[in-house]
C-alpha positions as CSV (number, residue, x, y, z in Angstrom):
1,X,40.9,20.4,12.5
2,X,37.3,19.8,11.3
3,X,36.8,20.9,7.4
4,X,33.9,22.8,7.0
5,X,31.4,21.4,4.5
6,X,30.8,22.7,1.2
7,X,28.1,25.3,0.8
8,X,25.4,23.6,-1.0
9,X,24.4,24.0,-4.6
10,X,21.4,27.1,-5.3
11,X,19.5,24.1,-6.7
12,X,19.6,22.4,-3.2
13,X,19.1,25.3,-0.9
14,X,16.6,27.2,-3.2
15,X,14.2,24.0,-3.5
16,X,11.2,24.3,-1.6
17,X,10.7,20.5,-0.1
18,X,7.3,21.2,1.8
19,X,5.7,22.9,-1.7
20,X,6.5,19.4,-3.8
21,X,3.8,17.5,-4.8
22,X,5.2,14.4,-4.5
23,X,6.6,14.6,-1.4
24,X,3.4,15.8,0.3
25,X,1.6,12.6,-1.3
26,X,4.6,10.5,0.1
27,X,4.3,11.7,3.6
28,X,0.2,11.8,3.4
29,X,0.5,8.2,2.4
30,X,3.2,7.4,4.7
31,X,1.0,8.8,7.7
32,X,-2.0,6.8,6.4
33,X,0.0,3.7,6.3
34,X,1.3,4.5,10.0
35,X,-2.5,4.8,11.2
36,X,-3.6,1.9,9.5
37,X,-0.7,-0.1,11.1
38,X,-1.3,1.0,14.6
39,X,-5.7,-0.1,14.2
40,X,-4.9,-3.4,12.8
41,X,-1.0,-4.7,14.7
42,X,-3.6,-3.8,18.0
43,X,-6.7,-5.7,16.3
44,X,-5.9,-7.8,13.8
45,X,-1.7,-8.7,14.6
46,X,-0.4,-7.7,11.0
47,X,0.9,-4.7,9.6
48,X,-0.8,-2.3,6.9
49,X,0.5,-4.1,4.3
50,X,-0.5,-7.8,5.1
51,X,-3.8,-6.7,6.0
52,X,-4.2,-5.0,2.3
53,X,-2.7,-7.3,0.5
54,X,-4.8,-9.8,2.1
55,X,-7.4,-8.1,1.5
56,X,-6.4,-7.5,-2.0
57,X,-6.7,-11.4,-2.4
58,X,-9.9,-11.7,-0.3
59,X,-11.7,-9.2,-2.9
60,X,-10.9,-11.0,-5.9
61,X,-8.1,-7.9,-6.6
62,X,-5.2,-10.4,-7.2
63,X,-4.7,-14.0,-6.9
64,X,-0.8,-14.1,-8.3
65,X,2.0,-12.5,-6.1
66,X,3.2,-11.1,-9.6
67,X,-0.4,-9.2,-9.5
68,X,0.0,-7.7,-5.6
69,X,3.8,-6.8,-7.0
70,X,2.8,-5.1,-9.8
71,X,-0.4,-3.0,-7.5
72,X,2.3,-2.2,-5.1
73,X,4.9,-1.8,-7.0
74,X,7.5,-4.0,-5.4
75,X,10.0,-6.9,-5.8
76,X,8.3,-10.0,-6.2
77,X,11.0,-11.6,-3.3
78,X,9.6,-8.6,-0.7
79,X,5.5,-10.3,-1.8
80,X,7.2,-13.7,-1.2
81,X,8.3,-12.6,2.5
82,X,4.8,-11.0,3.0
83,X,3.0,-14.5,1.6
84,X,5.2,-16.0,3.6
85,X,4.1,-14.6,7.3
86,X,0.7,-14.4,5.6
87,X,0.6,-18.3,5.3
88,X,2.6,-18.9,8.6
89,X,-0.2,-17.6,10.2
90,X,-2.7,-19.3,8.2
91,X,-4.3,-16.6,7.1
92,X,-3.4,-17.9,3.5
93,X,-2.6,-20.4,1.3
94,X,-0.8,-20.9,-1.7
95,X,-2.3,-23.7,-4.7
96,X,-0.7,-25.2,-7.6
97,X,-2.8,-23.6,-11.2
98,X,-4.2,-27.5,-12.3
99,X,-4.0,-25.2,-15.8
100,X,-0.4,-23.7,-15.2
101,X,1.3,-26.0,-12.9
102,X,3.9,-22.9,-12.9
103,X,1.5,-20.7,-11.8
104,X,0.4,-20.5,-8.1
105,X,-2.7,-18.3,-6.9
106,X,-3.3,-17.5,-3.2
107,X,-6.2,-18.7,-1.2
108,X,-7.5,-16.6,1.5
109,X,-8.4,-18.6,4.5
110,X,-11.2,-19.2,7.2
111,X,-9.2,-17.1,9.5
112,X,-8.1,-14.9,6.9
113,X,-11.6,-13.9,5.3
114,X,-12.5,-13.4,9.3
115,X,-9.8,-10.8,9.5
116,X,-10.4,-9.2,5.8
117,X,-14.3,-8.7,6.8
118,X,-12.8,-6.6,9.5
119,X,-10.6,-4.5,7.5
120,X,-12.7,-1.9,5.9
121,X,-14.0,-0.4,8.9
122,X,-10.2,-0.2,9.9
123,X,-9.4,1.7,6.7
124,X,-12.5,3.6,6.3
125,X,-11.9,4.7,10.3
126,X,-8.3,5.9,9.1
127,X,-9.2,7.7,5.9
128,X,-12.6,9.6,8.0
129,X,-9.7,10.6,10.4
130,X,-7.7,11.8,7.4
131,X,-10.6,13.8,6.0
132,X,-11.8,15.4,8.7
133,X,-13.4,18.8,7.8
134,X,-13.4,17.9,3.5
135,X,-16.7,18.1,2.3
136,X,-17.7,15.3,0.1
137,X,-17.3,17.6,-3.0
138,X,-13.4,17.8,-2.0
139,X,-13.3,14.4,-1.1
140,X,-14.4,13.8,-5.1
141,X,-12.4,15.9,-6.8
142,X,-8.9,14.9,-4.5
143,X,-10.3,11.4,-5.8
144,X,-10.1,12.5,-9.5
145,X,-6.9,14.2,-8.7
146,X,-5.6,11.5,-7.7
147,X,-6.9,9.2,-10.4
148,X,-5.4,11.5,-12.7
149,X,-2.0,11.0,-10.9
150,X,-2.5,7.5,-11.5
151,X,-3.0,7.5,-15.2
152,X,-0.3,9.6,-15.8
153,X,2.2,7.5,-14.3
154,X,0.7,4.1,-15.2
155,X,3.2,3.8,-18.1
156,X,6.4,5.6,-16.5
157,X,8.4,2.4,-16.7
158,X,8.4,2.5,-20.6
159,X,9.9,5.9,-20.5
């Protein structure tokens, strides 16, 4: 004899899941993360997130892990395991601070500058596909929006 579930709470049932804002950021960024993945595993051999972060470090962005897990706001071990393939396939490096001999920045490579010049066409290509049919005066004001997002939220840990 199967025990039919309880009914679910009006909370549950009466919440409109496609209307939240945060969940529709979370799948458009999930989407754009899945794009970007697919152009550079097929061009480059790394995922969306090695190639940013990489390019994070190429730019000038960050040079610490601590600095790529605070931007992406992850555990520092899950940025060791990235570094990690990173520097496997030499597309990194990792050197001692002569200042802070506990600190340790990461060096982008020969091979990895080669693939980080690469990258913003892949991303730009992802984000044109995105865009499709937004003038530019939407494209500015979803930037601002999201900006705004951004500023909020920048200090949600203290809370």
């Amino acid at each position: 004899m199967t025990k039919t579930p309880a009914p679910l709470p009006p909370e549950v049932c009466g919440y409109q899941l496609d209307e939240s804002v945060g969940y529709l950021i979370a799948r458009a960024k999930s989407s754009l993360s899945n794009l970007v993945t697919q152009k550079t595993l097929d061009e480059l051999g790394i995922t969306s997130t090695q190639a940013s972060m990489l390019f994070m470090i190429a730019s000038g962005r960050c040079s610490l892990a601590a600095e790529l897990a605070r931007d992406y706001g992850i555990d520092a071990s899950a940025v060791t395991r990235l570094i990690d393939r990173l520097e496997k396939r030499n597309l990194l490096s990792r050197v001692r601070s002569s200042e802070d001999r506990r600190a340790v920045h990461l060096a982008v490579t020969e091979e990895g500058r080669a693939l980080a010049a690469r990258m913003p066409a892949i991303f730009g290509g992802v984000v044109e596909k995105a865009l499709a049919g937004f003038t530019p005066e939407e494209v500015g004001f979803l930037k601002s929006m999201l900006r705004r997002i951004l500023a909020n939220t920048a200090d949600s840990t203290a809370d």
